[in-house]
C-alpha positions in Angstrom: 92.2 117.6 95.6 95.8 116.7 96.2 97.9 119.3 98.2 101.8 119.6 97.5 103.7 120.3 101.1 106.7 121.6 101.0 109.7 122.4 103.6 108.7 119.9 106.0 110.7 118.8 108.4 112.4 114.9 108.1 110.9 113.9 111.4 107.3 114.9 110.1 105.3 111.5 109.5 102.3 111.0 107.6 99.8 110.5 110.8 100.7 114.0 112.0 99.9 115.1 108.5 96.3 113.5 108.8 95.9 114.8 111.8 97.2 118.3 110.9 94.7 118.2 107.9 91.9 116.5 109.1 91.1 119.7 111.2 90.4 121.2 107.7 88.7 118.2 106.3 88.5 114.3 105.3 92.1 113.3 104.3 91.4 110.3 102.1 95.7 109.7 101.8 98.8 111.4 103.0 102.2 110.6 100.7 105.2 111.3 102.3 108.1 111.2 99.2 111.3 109.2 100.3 114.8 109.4 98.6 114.8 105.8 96.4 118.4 105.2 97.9 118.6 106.0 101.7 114.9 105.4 101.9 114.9 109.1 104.4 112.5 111.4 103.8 112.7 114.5 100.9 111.5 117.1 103.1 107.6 117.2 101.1 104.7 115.4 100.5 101.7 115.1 99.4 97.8 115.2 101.2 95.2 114.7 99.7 91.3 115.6 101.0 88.2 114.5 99.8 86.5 118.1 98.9 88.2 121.2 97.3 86.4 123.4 99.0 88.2 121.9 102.6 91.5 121.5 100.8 91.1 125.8 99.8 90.6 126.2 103.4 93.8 124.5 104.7 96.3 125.8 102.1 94.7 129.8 103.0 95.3 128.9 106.4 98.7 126.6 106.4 100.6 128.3 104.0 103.9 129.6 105.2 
């Protein structure tokens, strides 16, 4: 299941997002989206776990 994130801050990189997430669950692949031009971060990403059932978990828990 692929989790959208959003307001995160432009210092956040993905192996704090693994790590962050990985508490809830396997994280098979963390997507941090970057402006095409500048190359800096958009402030959201992507995470994606292996099980919906660990993914429900984290979004009940992280949201907000």
């Amino acid at each position: 299941m692929t989790i959208y994130v959003g307001n995160l801050s432009y210092d956040a990189g993905e192996q704090q997002l693994t790590q962050l997430f990985s508490e809830y669950g396997e994280v098979t692949s963390v997507k941090i989206v970057k402006d095409m031009n500048t190359g800096r971060p958009r402030g959201f990403a992507f995470v994606e776990m292996a099980d919906e059932a660990s993914a429900d978990r984290a979004i009940e828990d992280l949201h907000e």
